[in-house]
C-alpha positions, 0 to 999 in steps of 0.5 A: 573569268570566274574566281574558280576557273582563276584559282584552277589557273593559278595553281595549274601554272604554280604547278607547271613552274614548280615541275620545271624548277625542281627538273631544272638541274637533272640531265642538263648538258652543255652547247658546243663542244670543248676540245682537247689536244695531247702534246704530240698535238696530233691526239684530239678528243672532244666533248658535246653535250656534257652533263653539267654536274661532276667531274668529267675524265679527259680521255687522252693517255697522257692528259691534254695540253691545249683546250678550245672551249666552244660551249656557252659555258665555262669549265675548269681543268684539272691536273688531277684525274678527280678534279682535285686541286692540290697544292702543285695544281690548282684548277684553270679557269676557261671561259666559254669561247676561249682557249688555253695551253699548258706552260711547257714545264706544266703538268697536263690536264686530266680532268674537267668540270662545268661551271653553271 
């Protein structure tokens, strides 16, 4: 291979890993689904292909109390609508492929956020 043609390759595969690196964190989503359930246990939402970056409403009425996480990534509730921690209620950790369910005496889940 001559040293032009190897210095053309070079930079078109620099360019190439630069372009995927500086898009990497735009648009990216979450595989699977994450589910939530209100109290009365028969009001569901769910959630596929969730950006990865803010804050995300959970859209039940009265917050969710049960949450199954069947996404390859990790989220954290919160008991706020703005995914704030307060001194009440600090955010939940739910490792990808689990479940979890509000203690009874527990404020509800509003909000929700990707770890990545």
């Amino acid at each position: 291979m001559s040293h032009s043609r190897r210095i053309g390759v070079i930079t078109g595969v620099a360019a190439l890993l630069l372009t995927a690196t500086a898009c990497s964190g735009l648009g990216r989503t979450t595989v699977g689904m994450l589910s939530f359930r209100a109290q009365d246990a028969v009001t569901e939402v769910s959630y596929s292909n969730t950006l990865v970056t803010g804050c995300h409403k959970i859209g039940l009425p009265r917050g969710a109390t049960h949450v199954q996480n069947n996404t390859l990534v990790d989220v954290v509730l919160y008991r706020t609508p703005d995914c704030q921690k307060t001194d009440r209620a600090d955010g939940i950790y739910v490792a990808t492929t689990l479940s979890n369910v509000t203690a009874p005496a527990s404020l509800p889940w509003r909000s929700f956020s990707v770890i990545h």
